[in-house]
C-alpha positions in Angstrom: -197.7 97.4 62.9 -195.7 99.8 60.5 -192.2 100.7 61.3 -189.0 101.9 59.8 -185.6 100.7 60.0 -182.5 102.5 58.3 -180.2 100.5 56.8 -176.8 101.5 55.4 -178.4 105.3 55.6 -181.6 104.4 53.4 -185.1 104.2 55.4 -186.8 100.6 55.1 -190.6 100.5 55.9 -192.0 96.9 57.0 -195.3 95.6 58.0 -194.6 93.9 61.3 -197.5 91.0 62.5 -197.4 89.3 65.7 -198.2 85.5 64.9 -198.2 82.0 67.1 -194.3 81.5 64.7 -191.1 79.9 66.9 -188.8 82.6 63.8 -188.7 85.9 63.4 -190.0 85.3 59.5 -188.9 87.9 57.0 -190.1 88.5 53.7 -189.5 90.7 50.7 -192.1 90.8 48.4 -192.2 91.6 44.8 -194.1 94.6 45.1 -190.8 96.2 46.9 -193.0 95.2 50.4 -191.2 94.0 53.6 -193.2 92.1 55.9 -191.7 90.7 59.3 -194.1 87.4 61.0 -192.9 87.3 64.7 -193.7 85.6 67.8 -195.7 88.2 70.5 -192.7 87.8 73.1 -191.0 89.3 70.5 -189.9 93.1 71.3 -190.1 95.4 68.0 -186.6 97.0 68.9 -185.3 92.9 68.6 -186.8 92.9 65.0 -185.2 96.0 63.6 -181.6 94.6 64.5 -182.6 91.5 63.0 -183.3 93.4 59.8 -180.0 95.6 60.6 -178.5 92.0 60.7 -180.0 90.6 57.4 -179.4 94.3 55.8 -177.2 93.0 52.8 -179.6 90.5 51.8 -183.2 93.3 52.4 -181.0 95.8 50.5 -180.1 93.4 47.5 -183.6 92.1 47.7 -184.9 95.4 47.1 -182.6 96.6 44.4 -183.6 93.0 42.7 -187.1 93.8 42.4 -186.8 97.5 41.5 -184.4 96.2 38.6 -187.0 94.1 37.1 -189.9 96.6 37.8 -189.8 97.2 34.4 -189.5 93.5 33.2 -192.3 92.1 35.8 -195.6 91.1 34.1 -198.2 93.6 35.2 -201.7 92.8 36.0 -203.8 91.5 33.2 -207.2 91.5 31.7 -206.9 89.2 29.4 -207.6 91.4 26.7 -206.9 90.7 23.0 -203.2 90.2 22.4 -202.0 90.1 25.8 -199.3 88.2 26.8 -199.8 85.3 29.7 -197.4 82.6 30.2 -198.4 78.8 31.0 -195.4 76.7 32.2 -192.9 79.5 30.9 -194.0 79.8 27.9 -195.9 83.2 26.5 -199.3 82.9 24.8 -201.1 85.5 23.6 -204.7 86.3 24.7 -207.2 86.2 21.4 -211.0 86.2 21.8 -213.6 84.5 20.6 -217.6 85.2 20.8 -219.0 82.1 21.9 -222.2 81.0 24.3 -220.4 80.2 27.2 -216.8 80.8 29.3 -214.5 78.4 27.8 -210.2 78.6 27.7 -207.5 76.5 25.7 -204.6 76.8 24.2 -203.7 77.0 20.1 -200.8 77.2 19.0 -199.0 80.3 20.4 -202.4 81.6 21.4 -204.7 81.5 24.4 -208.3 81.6 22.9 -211.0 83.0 25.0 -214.3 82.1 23.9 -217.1 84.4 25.9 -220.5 85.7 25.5 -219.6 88.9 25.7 -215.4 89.4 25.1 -215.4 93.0 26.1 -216.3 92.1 29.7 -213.2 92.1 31.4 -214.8 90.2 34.5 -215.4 87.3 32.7 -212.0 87.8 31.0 -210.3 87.2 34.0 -212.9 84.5 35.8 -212.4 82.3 32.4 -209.0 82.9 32.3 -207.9 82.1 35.9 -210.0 79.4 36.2 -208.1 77.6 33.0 -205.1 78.2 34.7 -205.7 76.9 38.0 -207.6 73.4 36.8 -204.3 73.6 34.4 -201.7 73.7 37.8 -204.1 71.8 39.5 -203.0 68.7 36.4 -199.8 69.5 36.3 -198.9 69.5 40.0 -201.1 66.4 40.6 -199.2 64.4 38.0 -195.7 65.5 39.3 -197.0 64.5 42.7 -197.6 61.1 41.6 -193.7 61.1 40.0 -192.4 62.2 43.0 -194.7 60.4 45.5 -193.7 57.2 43.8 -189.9 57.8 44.8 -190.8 58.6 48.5 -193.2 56.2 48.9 -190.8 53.6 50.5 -190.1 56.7 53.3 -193.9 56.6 54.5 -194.6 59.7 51.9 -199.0 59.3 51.4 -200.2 60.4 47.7 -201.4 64.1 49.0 -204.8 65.5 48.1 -203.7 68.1 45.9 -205.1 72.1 46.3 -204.9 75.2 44.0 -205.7 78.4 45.1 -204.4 82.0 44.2 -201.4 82.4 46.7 -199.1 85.4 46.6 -196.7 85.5 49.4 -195.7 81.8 49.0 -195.7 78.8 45.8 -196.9 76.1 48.0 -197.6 74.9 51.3 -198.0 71.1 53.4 -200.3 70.1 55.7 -198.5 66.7 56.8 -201.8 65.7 59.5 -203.8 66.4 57.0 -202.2 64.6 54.0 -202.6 67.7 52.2 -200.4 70.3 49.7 -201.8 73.2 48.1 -200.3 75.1 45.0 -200.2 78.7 44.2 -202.1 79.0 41.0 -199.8 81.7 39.8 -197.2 78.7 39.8 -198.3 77.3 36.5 -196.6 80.3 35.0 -193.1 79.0 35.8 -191.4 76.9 33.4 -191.9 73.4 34.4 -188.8 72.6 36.2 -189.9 75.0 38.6 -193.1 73.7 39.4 -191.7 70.1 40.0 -189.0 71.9 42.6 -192.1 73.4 44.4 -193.2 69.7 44.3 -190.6 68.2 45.7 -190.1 71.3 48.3 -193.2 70.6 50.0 -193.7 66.5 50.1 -190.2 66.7 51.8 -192.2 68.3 54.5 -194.1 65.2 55.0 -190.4 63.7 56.4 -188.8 66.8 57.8 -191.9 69.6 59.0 -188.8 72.2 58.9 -186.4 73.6 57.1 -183.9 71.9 58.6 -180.5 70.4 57.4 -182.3 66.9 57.2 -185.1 68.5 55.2 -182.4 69.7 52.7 -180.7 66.8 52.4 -183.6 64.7 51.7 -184.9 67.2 48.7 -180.9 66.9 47.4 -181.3 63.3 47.5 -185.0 63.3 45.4 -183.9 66.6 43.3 -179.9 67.2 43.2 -180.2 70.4 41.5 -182.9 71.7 43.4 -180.5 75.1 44.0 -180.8 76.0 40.0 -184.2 75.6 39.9 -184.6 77.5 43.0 -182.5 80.4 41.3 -184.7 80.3 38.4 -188.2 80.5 40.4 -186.5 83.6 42.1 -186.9 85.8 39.3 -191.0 85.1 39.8 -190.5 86.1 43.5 -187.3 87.0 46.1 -188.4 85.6 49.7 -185.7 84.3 52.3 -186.4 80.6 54.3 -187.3 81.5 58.3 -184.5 82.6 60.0 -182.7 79.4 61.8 
């Protein structure tokens, strides 16, 4: 459902979904769009004065991302001299005729060798796919780092996913001994990625963001806040409401 709210005399559209949630879940995306999750008992006219409640943090979410409109990495094709970033670090795209899809890194460069290097399908199928076998490494090793430490709490080594995500970094499936990473993730400088990490096997002790849950990803990452602050400028969402 598509309403309006107006907050502090500006109009705020939001995409409003009726889901099986025990929060009113509210999102700002970095595309500027507002998207509201809400139980069905939940009355529409009881989510705008939520939003009318949370209307410093929408309106400073809003003017965040229309700030660094500019700044944001736009869509790529992978095309010659493009810039990508792996782990927070920019590489630039250079291509290579070759007889199959292959990716991998050189130096300050991102070589892809294809077939045909003006097809920009391919581009992107041999690019994406280097990435996410890359965060699907990456976040597997941390997990075993991290596992280790919360091992002695009953925390199972996860089967580890990747799949192209955009409205979250990560999410935990604790019955099913299961966490799965955005792929845009491996973008993030490294730091980051091991916050996500930690962020969802505390869910394996604490299926909430509770107090608890924050206290136990203090105890395995004490300055999980920082990196937190640094992931935001890939993406501005707020935790369910309590």
């Amino acid at each position: 459902m598509r309403r309006t709210v107006l907050l502090a005399g500006r109009e705020v559209p939001y995409e409003l979904t009726w889901k099986q949630v025990k929060n009113i879940n509210l999102r700002v995306h970095a595309d500027g769009r507002v998207t509201v999750s809400a139980g069905p008992w939940v009355a529409p006219e009881a989510v705008d004065d939520l939003l009318r409640r949370r209307a410093d943090f929408l309106l400073r979410a809003l003017d965040h991302f229309a700030a660094q409109a500019d700044r944001r990495p736009k869509e790529t094709t992978y095309d010659a001299e493009e810039r990508v970033y792996l782990l927070g670090k920019p590489y630039t795209v250079a291509l290579r005729p070759g007889p199959r899809g292959q990716a991998a890194l050189d130096g300050d460069h991102l070589i892809l060798t294809l077939p045909d290097p003006a097809d920009p399908q391919r581009r992107v199928k041999t690019a994406q796919a280097f990435l996410r076998q890359t965060c699907l490494e990456v976040t597997t090793r941390l997990c075993r780092q991290y596992q280790a430490q919360l091992a002695p709490l009953g925390v199972p080594m996860p089967e580890v996913r990747v799949r192209s995500m955009t409205a979250r970094w990560g999410s935990c499936a604790p019955t099913k001994r299961r966490v799965t990473f955005a792929r845009q993730l491996v973008e993030a400088p490294l730091a980051c990625v091991a916050y996500v990490v930690c962020h969802e096997l505390v869910h394996f002790l604490h299926p909430n963001h509770s107090p608890a849950f924050y206290a136990s990803l203090a105890e395995l990452l004490p300055d999980w806040k920082a990196r937190r602050e640094v992931l935001n400028s890939y993406s501005y969402r707020q935790d369910p409401s309590p």
